[in-house]
C-alpha positions as CSV (number, residue, x, y, z in Angstrom):
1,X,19.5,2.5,2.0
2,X,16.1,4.0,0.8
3,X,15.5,3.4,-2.6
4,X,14.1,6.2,-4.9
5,X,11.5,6.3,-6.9
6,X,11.7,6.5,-10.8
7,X,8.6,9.6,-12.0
8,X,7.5,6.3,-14.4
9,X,6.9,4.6,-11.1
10,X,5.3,7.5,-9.3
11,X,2.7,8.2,-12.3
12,X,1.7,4.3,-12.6
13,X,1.0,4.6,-8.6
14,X,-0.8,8.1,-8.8
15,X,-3.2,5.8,-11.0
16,X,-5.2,3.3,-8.2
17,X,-7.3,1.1,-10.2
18,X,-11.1,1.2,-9.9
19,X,-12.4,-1.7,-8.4
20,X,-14.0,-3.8,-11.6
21,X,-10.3,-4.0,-12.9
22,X,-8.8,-7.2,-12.1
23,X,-5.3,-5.9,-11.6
24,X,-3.1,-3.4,-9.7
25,X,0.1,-2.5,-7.6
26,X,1.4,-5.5,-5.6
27,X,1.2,-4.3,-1.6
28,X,5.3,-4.8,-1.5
29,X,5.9,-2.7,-4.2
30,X,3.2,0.0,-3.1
31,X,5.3,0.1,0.4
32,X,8.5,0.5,-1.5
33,X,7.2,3.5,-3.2
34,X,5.4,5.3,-0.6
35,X,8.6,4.7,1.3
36,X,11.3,6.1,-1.2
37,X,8.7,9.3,-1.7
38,X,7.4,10.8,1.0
39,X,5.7,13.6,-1.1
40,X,3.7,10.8,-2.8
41,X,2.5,9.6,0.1
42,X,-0.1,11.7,1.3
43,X,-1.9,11.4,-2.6
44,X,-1.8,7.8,-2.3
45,X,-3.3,7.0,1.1
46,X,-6.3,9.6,0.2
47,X,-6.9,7.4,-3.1
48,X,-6.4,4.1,-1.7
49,X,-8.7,5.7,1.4
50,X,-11.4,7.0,-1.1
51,X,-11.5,3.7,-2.7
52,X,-12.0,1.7,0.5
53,X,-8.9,-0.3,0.2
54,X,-7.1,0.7,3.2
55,X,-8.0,2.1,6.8
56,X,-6.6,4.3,9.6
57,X,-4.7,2.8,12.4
58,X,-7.1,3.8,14.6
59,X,-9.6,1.5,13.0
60,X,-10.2,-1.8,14.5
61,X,-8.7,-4.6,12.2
62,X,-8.4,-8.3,11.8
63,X,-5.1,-9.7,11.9
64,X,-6.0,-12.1,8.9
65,X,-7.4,-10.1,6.5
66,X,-4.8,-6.5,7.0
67,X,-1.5,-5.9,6.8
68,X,0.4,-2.9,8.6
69,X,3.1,-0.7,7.3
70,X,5.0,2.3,8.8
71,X,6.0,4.7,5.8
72,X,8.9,7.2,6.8
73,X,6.4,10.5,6.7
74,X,5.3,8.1,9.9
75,X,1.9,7.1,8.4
76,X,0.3,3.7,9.3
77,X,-0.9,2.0,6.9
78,X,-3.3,-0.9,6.9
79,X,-4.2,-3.2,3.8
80,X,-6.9,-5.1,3.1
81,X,-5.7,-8.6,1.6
82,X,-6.8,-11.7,0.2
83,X,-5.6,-14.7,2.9
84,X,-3.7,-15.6,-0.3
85,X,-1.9,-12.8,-1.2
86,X,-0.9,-12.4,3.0
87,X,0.0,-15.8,2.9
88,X,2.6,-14.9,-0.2
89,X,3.3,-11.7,1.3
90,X,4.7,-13.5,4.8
91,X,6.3,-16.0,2.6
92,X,7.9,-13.5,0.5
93,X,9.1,-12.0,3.9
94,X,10.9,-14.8,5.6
């Protein structure tokens, strides 16, 4: 079951913060919503894309600092991560 996302949700995600800010979207929760709207999706990737916080697929990536996702509009998407935050996004996982 896909779960949907709330318009509160979708306008605190339309807002990627600037890099000097010390906080933002966890990557689990940014998977969630791109997948439960595909219509946000294309908005998000450009922002996260303009900010330099994610790449294409077809970009050459390390497997310790990126994480992969497939969103249902069949976008890949790769994040840049801390080891720590992979290390509690793996453990979060299992």
């Amino acid at each position: 079951m896909i779960k949907r996302a709330t318009k509160q949700e979708l306008m605190v995600l339309r807002r990627i913060p600037s890099a000097n800010e010390t906080h933002g979207i966890e990557i689990a929760e940014l998977i969630d919503l791109l997948r439960a709207s595909p219509s946000a999706t294309r908005h998000v990737l450009l922002r996260l894309s303009e900010k330099q916080l994610i790449r294409t697929d077809t970009q050459e990536m390390s497997e310790r600092s990126h994480w992969c996702a497939r969103t249902d509009a069949g976008d890949h998407v790769l994040m840049t991560q801390s080891a720590k935050s992979m290390r509690n996004l793996y453990r979060d996982a299992a």
